[in-house]
PyMOL commands that place a pseudoatom at each C-alpha (Angstrom):
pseudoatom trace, name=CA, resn=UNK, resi=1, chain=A, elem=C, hetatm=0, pos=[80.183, 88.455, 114.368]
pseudoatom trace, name=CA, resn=UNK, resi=2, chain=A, elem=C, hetatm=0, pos=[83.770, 88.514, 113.377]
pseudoatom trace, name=CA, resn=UNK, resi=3, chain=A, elem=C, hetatm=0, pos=[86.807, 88.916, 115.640]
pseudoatom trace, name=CA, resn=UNK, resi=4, chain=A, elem=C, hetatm=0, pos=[88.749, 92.003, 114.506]
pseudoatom trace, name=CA, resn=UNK, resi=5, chain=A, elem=C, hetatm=0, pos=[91.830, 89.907, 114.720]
pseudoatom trace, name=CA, resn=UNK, resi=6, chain=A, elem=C, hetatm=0, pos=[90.536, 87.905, 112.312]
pseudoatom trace, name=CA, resn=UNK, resi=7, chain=A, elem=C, hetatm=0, pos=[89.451, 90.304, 109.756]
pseudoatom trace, name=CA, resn=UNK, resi=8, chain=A, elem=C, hetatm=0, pos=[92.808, 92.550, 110.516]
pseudoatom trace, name=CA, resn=UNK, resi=9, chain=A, elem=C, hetatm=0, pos=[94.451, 89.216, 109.925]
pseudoatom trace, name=CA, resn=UNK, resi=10, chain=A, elem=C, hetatm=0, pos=[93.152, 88.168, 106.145]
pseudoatom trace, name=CA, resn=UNK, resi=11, chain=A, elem=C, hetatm=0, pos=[92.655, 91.271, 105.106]
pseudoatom trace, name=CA, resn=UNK, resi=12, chain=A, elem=C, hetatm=0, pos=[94.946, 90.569, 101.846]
pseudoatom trace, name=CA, resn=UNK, resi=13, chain=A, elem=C, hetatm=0, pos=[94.927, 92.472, 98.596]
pseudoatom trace, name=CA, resn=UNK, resi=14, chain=A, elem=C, hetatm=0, pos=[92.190, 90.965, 96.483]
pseudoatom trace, name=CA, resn=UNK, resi=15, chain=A, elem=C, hetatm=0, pos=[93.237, 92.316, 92.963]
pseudoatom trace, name=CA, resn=UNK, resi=16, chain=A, elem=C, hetatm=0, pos=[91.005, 90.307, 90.768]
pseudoatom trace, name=CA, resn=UNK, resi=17, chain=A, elem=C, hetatm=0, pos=[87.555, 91.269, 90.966]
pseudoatom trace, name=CA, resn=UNK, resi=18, chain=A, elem=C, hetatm=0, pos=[84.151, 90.462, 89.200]
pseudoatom trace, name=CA, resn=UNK, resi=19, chain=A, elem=C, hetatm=0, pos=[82.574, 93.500, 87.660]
pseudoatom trace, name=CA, resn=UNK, resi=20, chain=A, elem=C, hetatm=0, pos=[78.678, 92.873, 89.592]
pseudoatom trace, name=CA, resn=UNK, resi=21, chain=A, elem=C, hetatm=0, pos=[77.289, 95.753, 91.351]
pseudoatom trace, name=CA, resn=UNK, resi=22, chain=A, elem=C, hetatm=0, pos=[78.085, 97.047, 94.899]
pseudoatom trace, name=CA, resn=UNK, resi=23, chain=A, elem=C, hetatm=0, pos=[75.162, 98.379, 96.922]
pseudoatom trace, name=CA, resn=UNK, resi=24, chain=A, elem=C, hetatm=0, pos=[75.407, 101.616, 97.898]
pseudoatom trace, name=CA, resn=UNK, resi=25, chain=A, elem=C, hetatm=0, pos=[74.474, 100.848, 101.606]
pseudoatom trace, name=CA, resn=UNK, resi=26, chain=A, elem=C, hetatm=0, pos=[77.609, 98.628, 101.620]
pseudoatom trace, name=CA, resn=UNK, resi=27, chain=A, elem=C, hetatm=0, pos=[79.763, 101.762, 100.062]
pseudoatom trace, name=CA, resn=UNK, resi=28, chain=A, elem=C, hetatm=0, pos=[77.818, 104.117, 102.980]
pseudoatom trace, name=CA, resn=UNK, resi=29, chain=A, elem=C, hetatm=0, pos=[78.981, 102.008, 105.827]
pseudoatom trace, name=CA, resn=UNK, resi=30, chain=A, elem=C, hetatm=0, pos=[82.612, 101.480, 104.012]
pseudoatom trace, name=CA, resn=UNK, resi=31, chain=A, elem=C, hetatm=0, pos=[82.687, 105.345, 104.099]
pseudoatom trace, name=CA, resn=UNK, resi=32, chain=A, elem=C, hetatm=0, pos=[81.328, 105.742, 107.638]
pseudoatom trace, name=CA, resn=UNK, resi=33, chain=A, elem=C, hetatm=0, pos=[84.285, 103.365, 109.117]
pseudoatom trace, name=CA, resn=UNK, resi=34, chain=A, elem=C, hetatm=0, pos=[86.528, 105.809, 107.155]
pseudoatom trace, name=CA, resn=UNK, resi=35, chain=A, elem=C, hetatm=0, pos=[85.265, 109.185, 109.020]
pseudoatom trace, name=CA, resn=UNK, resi=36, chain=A, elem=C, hetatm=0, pos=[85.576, 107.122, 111.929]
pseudoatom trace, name=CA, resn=UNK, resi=37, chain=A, elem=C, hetatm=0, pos=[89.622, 107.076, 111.740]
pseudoatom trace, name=CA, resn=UNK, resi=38, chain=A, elem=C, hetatm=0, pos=[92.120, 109.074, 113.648]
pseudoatom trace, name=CA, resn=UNK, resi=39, chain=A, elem=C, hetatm=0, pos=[93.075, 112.444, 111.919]
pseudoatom trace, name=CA, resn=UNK, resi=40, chain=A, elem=C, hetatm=0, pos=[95.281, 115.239, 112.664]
pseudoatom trace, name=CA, resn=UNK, resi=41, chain=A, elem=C, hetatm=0, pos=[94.130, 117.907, 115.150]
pseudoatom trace, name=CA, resn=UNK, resi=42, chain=A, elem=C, hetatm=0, pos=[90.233, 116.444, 114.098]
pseudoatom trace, name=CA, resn=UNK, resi=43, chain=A, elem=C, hetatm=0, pos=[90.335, 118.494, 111.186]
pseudoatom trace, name=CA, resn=UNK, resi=44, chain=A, elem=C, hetatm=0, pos=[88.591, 116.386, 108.845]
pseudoatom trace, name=CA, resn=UNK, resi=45, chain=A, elem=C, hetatm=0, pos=[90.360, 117.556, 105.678]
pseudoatom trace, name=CA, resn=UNK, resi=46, chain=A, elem=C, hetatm=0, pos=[89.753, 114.528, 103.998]
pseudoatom trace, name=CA, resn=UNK, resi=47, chain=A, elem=C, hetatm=0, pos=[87.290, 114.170, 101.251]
pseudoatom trace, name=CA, resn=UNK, resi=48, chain=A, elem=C, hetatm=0, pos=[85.944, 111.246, 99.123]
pseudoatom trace, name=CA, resn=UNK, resi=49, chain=A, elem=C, hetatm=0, pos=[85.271, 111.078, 96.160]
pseudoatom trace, name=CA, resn=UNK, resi=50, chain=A, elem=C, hetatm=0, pos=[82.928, 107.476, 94.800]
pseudoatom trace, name=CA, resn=UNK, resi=51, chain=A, elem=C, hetatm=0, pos=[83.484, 107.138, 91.292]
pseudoatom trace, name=CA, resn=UNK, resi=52, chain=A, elem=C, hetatm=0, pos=[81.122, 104.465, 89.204]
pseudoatom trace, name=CA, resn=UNK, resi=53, chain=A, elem=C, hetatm=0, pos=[81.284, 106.569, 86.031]
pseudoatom trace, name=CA, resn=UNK, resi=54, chain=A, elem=C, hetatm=0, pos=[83.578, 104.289, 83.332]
pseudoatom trace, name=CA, resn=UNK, resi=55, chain=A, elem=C, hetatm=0, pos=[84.733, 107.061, 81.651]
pseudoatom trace, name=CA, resn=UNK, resi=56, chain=A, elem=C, hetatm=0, pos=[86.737, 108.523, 84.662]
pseudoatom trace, name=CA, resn=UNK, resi=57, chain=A, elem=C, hetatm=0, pos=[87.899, 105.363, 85.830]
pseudoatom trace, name=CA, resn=UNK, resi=58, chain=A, elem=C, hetatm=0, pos=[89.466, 104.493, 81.956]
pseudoatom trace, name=CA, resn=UNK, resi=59, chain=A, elem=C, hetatm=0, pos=[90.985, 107.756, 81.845]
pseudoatom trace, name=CA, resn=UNK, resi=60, chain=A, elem=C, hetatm=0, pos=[92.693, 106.960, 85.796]
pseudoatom trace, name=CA, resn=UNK, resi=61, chain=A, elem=C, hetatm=0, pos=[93.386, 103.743, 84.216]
pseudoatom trace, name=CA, resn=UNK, resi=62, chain=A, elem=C, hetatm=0, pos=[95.587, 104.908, 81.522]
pseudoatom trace, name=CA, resn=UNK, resi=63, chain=A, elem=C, hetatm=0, pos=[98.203, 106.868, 83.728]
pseudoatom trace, name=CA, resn=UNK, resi=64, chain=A, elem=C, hetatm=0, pos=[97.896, 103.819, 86.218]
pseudoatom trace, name=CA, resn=UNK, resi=65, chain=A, elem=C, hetatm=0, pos=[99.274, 101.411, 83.131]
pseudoatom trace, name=CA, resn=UNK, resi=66, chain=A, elem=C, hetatm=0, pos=[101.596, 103.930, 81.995]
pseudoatom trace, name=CA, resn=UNK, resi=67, chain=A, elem=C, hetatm=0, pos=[103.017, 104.106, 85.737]
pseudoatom trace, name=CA, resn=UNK, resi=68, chain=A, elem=C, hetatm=0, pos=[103.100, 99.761, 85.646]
pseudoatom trace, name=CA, resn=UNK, resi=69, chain=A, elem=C, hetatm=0, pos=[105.050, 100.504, 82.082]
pseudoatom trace, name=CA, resn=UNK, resi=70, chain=A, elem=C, hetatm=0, pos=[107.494, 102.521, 83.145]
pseudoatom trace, name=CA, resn=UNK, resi=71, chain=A, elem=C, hetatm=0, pos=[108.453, 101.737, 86.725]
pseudoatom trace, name=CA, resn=UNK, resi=72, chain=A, elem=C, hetatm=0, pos=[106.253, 99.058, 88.857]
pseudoatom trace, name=CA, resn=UNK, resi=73, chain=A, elem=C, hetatm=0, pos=[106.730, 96.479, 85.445]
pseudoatom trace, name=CA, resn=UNK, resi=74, chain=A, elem=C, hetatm=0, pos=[110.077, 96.508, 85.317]
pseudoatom trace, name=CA, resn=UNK, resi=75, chain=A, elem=C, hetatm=0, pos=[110.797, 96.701, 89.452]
pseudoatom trace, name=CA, resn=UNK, resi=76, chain=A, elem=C, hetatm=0, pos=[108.683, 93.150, 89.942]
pseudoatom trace, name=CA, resn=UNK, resi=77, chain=A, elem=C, hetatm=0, pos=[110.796, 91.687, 87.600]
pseudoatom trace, name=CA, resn=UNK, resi=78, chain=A, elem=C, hetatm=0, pos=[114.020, 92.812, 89.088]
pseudoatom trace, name=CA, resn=UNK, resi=79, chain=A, elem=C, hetatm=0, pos=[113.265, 92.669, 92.697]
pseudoatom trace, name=CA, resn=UNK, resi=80, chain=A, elem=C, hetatm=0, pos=[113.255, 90.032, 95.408]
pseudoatom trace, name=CA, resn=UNK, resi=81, chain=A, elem=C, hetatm=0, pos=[110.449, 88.217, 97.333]
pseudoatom trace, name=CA, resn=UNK, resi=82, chain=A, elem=C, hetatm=0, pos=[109.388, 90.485, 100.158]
pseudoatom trace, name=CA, resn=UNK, resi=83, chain=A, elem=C, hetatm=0, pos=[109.192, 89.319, 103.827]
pseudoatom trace, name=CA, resn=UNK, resi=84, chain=A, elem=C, hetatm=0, pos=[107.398, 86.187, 104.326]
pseudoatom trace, name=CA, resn=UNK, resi=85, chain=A, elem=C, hetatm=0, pos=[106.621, 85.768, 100.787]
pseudoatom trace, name=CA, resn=UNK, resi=86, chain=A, elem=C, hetatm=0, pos=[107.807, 82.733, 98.563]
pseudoatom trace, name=CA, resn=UNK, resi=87, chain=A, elem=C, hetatm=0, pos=[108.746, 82.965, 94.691]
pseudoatom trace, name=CA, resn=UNK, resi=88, chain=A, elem=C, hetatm=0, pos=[106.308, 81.318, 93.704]
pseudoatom trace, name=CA, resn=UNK, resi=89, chain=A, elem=C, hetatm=0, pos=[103.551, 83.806, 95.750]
pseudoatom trace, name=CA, resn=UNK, resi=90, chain=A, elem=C, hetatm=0, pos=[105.417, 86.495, 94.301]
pseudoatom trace, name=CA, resn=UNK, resi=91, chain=A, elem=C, hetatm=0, pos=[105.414, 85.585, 90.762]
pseudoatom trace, name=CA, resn=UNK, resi=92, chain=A, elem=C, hetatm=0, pos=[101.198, 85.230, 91.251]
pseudoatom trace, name=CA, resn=UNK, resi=93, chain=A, elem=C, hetatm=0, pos=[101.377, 88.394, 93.279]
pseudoatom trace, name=CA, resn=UNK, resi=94, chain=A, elem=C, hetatm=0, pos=[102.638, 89.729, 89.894]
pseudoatom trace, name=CA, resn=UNK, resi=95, chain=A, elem=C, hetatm=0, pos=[100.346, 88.250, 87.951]
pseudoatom trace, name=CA, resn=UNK, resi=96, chain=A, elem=C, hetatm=0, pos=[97.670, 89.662, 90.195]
pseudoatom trace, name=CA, resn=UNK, resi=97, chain=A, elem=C, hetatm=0, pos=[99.328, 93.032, 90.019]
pseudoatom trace, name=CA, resn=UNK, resi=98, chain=A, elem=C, hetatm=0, pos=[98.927, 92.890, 85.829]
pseudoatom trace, name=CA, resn=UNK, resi=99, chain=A, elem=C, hetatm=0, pos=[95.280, 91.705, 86.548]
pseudoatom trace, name=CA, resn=UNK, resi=100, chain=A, elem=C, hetatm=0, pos=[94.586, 94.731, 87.820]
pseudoatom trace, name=CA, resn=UNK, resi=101, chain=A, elem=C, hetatm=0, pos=[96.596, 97.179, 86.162]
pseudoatom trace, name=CA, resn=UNK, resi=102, chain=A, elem=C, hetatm=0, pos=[94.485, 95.796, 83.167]
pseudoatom trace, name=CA, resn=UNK, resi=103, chain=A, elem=C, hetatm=0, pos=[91.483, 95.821, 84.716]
pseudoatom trace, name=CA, resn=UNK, resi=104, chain=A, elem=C, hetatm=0, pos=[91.640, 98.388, 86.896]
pseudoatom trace, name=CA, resn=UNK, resi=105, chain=A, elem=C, hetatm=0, pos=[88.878, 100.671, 85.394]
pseudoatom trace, name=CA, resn=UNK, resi=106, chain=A, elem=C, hetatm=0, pos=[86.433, 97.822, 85.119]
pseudoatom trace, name=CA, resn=UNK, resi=107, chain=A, elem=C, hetatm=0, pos=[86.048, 97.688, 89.389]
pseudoatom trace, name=CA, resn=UNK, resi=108, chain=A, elem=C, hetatm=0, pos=[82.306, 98.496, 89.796]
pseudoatom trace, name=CA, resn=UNK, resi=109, chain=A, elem=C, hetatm=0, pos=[83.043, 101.026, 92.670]
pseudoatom trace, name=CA, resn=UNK, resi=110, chain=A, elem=C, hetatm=0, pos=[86.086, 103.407, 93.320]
pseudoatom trace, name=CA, resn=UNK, resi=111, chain=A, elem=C, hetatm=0, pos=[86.622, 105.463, 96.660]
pseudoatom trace, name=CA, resn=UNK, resi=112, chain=A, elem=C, hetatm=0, pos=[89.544, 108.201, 95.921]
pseudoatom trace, name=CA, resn=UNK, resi=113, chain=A, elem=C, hetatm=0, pos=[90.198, 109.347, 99.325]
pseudoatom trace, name=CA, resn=UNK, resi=114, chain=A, elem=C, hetatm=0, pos=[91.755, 112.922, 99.452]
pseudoatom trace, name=CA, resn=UNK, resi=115, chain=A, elem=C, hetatm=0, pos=[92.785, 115.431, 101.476]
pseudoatom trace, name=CA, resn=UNK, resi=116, chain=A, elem=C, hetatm=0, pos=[92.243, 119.093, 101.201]
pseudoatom trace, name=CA, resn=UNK, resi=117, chain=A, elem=C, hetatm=0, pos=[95.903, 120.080, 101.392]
pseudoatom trace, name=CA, resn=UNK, resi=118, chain=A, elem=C, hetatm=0, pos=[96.852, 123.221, 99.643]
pseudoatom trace, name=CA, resn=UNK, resi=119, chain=A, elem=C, hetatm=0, pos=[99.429, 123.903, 97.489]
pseudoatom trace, name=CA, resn=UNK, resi=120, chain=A, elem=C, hetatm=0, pos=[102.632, 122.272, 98.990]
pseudoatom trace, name=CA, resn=UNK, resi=121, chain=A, elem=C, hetatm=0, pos=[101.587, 119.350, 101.116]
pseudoatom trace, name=CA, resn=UNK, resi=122, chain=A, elem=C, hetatm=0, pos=[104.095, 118.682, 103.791]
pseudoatom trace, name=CA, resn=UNK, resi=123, chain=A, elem=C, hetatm=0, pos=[104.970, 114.547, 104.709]
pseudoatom trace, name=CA, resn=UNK, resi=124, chain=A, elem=C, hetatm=0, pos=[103.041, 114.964, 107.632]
pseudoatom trace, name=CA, resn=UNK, resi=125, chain=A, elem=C, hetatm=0, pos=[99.314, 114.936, 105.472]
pseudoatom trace, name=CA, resn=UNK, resi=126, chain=A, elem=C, hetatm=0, pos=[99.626, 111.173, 105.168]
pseudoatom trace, name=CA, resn=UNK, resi=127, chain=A, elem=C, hetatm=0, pos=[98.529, 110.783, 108.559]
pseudoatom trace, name=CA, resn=UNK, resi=128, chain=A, elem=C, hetatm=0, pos=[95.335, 112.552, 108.373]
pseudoatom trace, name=CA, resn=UNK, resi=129, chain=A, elem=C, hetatm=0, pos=[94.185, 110.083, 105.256]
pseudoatom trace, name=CA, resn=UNK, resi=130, chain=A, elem=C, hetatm=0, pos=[95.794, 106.527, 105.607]
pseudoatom trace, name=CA, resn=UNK, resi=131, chain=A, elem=C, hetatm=0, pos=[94.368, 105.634, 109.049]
pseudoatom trace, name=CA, resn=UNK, resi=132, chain=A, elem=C, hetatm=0, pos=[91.085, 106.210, 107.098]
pseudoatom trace, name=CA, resn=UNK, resi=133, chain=A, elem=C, hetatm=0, pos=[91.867, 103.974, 104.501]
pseudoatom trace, name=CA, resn=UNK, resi=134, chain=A, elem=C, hetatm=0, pos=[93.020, 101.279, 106.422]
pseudoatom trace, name=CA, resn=UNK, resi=135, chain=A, elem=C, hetatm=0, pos=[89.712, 101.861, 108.748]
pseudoatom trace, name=CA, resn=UNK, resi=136, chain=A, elem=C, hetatm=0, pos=[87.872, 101.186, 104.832]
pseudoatom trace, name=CA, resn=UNK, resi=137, chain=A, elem=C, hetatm=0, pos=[89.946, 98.490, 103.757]
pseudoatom trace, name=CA, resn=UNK, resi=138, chain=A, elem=C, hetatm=0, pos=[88.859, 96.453, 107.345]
pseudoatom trace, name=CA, resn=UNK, resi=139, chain=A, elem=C, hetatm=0, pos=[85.054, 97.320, 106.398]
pseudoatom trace, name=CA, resn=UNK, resi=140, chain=A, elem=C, hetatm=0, pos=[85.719, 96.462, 103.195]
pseudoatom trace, name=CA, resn=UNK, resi=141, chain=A, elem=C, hetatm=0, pos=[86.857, 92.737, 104.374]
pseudoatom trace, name=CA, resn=UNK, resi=142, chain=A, elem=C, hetatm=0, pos=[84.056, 92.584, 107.049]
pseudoatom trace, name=CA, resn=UNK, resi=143, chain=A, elem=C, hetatm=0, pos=[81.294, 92.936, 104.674]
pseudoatom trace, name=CA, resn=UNK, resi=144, chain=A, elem=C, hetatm=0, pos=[83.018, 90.487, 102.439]
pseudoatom trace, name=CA, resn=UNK, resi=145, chain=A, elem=C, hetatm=0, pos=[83.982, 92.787, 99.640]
pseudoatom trace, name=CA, resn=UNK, resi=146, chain=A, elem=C, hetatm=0, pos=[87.485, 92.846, 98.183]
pseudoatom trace, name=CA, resn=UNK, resi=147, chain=A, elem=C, hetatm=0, pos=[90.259, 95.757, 97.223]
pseudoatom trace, name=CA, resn=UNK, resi=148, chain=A, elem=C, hetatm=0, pos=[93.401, 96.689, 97.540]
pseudoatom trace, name=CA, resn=UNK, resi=149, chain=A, elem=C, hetatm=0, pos=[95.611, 99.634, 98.199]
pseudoatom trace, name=CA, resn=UNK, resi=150, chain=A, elem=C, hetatm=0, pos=[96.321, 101.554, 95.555]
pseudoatom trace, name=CA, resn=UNK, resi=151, chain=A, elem=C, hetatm=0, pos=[98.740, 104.629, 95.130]
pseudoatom trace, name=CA, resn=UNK, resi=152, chain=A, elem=C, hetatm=0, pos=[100.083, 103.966, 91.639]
pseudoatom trace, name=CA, resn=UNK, resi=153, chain=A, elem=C, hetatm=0, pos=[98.405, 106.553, 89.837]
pseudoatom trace, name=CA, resn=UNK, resi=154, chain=A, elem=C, hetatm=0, pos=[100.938, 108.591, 92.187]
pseudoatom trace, name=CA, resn=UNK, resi=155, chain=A, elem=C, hetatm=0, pos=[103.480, 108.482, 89.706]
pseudoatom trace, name=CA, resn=UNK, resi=156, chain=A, elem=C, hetatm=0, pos=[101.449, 110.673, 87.549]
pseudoatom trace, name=CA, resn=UNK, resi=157, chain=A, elem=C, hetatm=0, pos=[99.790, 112.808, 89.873]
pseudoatom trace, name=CA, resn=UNK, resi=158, chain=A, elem=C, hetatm=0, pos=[98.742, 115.890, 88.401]
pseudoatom trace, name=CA, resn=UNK, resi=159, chain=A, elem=C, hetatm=0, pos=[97.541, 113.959, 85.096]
pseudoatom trace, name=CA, resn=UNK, resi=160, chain=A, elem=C, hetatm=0, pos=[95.616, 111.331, 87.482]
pseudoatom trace, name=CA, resn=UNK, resi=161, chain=A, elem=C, hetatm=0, pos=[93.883, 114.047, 89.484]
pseudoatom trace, name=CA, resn=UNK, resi=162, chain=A, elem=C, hetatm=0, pos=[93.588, 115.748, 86.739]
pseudoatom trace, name=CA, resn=UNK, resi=163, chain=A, elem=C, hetatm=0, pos=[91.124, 113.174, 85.526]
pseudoatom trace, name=CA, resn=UNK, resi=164, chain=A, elem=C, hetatm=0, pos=[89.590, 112.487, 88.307]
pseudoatom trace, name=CA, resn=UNK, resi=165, chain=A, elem=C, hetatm=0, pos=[88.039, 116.331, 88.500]
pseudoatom trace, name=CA, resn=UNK, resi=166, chain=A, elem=C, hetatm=0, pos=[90.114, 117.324, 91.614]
pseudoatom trace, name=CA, resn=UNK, resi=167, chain=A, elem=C, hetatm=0, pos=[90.638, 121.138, 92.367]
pseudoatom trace, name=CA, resn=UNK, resi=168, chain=A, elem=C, hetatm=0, pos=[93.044, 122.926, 92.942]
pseudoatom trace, name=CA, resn=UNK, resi=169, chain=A, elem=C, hetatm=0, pos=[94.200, 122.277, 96.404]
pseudoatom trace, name=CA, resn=UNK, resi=170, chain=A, elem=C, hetatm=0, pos=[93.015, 119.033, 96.486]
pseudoatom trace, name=CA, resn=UNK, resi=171, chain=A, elem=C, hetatm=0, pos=[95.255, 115.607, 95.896]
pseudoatom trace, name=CA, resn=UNK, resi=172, chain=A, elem=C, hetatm=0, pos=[93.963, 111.891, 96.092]
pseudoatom trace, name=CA, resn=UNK, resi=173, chain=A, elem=C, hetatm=0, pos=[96.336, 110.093, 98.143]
pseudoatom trace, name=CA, resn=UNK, resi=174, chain=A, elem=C, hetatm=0, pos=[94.683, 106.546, 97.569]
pseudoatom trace, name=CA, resn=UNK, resi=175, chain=A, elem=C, hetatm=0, pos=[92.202, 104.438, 95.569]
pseudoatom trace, name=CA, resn=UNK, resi=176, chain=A, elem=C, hetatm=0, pos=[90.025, 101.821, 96.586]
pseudoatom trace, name=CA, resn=UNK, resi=177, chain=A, elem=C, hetatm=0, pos=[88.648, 99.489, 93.797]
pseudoatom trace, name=CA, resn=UNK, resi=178, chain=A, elem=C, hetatm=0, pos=[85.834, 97.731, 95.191]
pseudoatom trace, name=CA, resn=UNK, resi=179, chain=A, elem=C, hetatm=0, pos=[83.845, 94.887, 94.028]
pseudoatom trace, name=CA, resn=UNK, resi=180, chain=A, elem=C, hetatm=0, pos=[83.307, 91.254, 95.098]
pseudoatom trace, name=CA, resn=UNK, resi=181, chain=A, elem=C, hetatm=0, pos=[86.973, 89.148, 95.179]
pseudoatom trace, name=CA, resn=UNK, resi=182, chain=A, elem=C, hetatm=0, pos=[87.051, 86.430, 92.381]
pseudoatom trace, name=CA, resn=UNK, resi=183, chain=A, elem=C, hetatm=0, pos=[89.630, 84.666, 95.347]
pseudoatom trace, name=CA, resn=UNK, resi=184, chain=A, elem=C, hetatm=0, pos=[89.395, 83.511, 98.523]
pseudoatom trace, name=CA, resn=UNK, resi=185, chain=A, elem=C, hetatm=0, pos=[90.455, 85.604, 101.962]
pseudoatom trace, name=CA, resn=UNK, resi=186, chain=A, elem=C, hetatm=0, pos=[93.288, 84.033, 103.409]
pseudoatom trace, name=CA, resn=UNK, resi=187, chain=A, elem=C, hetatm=0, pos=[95.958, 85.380, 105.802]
pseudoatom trace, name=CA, resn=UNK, resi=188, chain=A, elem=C, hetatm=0, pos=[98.023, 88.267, 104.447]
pseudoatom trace, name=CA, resn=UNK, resi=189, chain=A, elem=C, hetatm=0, pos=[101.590, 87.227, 103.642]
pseudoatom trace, name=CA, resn=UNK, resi=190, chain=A, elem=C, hetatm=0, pos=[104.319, 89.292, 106.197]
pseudoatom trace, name=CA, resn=UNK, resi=191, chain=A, elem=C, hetatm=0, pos=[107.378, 88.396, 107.736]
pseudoatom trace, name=CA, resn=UNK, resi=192, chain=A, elem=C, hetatm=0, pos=[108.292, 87.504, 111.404]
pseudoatom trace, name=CA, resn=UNK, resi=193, chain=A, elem=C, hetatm=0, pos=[107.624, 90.423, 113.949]
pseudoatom trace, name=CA, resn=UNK, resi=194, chain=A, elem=C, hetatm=0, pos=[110.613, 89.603, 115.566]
pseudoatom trace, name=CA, resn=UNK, resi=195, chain=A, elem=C, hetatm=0, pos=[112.113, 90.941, 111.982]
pseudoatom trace, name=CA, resn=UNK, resi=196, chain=A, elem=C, hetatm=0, pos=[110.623, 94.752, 112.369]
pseudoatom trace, name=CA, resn=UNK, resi=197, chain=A, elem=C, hetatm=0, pos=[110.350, 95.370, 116.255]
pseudoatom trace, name=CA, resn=UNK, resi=198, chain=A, elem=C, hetatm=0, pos=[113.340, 96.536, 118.582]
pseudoatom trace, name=CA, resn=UNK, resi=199, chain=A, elem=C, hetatm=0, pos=[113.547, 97.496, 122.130]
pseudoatom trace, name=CA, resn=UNK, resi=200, chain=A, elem=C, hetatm=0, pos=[114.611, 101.145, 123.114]
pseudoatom trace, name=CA, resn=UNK, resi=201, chain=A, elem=C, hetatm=0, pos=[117.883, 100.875, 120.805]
pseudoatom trace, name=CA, resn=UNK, resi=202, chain=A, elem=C, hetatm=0, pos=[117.756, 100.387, 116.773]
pseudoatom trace, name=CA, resn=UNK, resi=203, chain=A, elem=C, hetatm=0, pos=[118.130, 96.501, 115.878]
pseudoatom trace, name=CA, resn=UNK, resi=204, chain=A, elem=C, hetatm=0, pos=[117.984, 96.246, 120.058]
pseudoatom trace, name=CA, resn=UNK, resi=205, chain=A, elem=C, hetatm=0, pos=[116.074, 92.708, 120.207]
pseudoatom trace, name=CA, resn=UNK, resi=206, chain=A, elem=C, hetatm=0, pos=[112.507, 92.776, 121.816]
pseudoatom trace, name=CA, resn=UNK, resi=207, chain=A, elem=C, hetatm=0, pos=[112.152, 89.806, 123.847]
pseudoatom trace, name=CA, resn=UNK, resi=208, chain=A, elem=C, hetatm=0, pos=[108.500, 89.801, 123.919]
pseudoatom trace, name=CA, resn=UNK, resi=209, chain=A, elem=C, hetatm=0, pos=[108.001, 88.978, 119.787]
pseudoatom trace, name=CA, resn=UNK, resi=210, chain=A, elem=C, hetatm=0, pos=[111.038, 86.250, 120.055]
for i in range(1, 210): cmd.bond("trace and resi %d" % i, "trace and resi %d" % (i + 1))
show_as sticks, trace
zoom trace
């Protein structure tokens, strides 16, 4: 069995994968760690939504490369490393990024997790979805699977869920492409700790992550 630390721990974005299929018992237990996650007040207003059908997923895909186009494209180009990643990482984490965007429709399995939010969600829905997807993402890892975070098709939000068949009422908040990794797990690249935590006062050291 694997330590959770471990799985937490190399639980990296696998953007490149191969197009075989995924069994549905694997996308059933992906989806049970999911309803398993912290939510406000227990409501349970998420939904999700599996999509296999390659029509759908093209037409997601379009607004997702028209988003890369227009604003992701040009901000990897212009932007620094992140936190405890290298150049040269982040010029392949590019590359993996246009992998995708590319390929994006061609992941055998899609989980759109969504919340039944009315109208005028407030900043506070986030927290009834994400822990979910993070709970999927782990089970995703543990069964050896690979995807990634995605929240791209953002950008164009009422075209993307417009594709996807949402009502009204309804917004996806994330997508899952699933499918076995082309790569190899390895520990996700993040800076020091000692960067991000303080003690009772902002930028207040915390001894205890020195």
């Amino acid at each position: 069995m694997q330590d959770v630390f471990e799985i937490i721990g190399t639980t990296r974005a696998m953007r490149r994968l191969k197009p075989d299929p995924v069994p549905d018992d694997m996308i059933r237990k992906i989806l049970e760690a999911g309803i398993c996650a912290a939510n406000g007040g227990n409501n349970q207003t998420w939904r999700f939504l599996v999509v296999k059908d390659p029509a759908i997923k093209k037409a997601v895909q379009a607004w997702y490369k028209k988003a890369f186009d227009e604003v992701i494209g040009p901000r990897y180009t212009s932007s620094a490393p992140p936190p405890g990643v290298t150049g040269d990482k982040y010029k392949r984490q590019h590359s993996a990024v246009e992998y995708l965007t590319e390929h994006y429709h061609e992941a055998p399995v899609w989980i759109v997790a969504c919340l039944v939010d009315g109208p005028n969600p407030s900043r506070m829905n986030g927290a009834s979805i994400y822990p979910a997807v993070q709970n999927m993402l782990l089970a995703i890892r543990a069964l050896g699977l690979g995807s990634t975070l995605t929240t791209r098709h953002m950008i164009h939000a009422k075209e993307a869920d417009a594709a996807l068949g949402l009502p009204e009422g309804v917004h996806s908040y994330a997508i899952l492409p699933i499918g076995y990794p082309m790569g190899k797990f390895g520990p996700v690249g993040r800076g020091k700790l000692s960067d991000f935590v303080y003690l009772d006062k902002w930028e207040a050291p915390y001894p205890a992550v020195q």
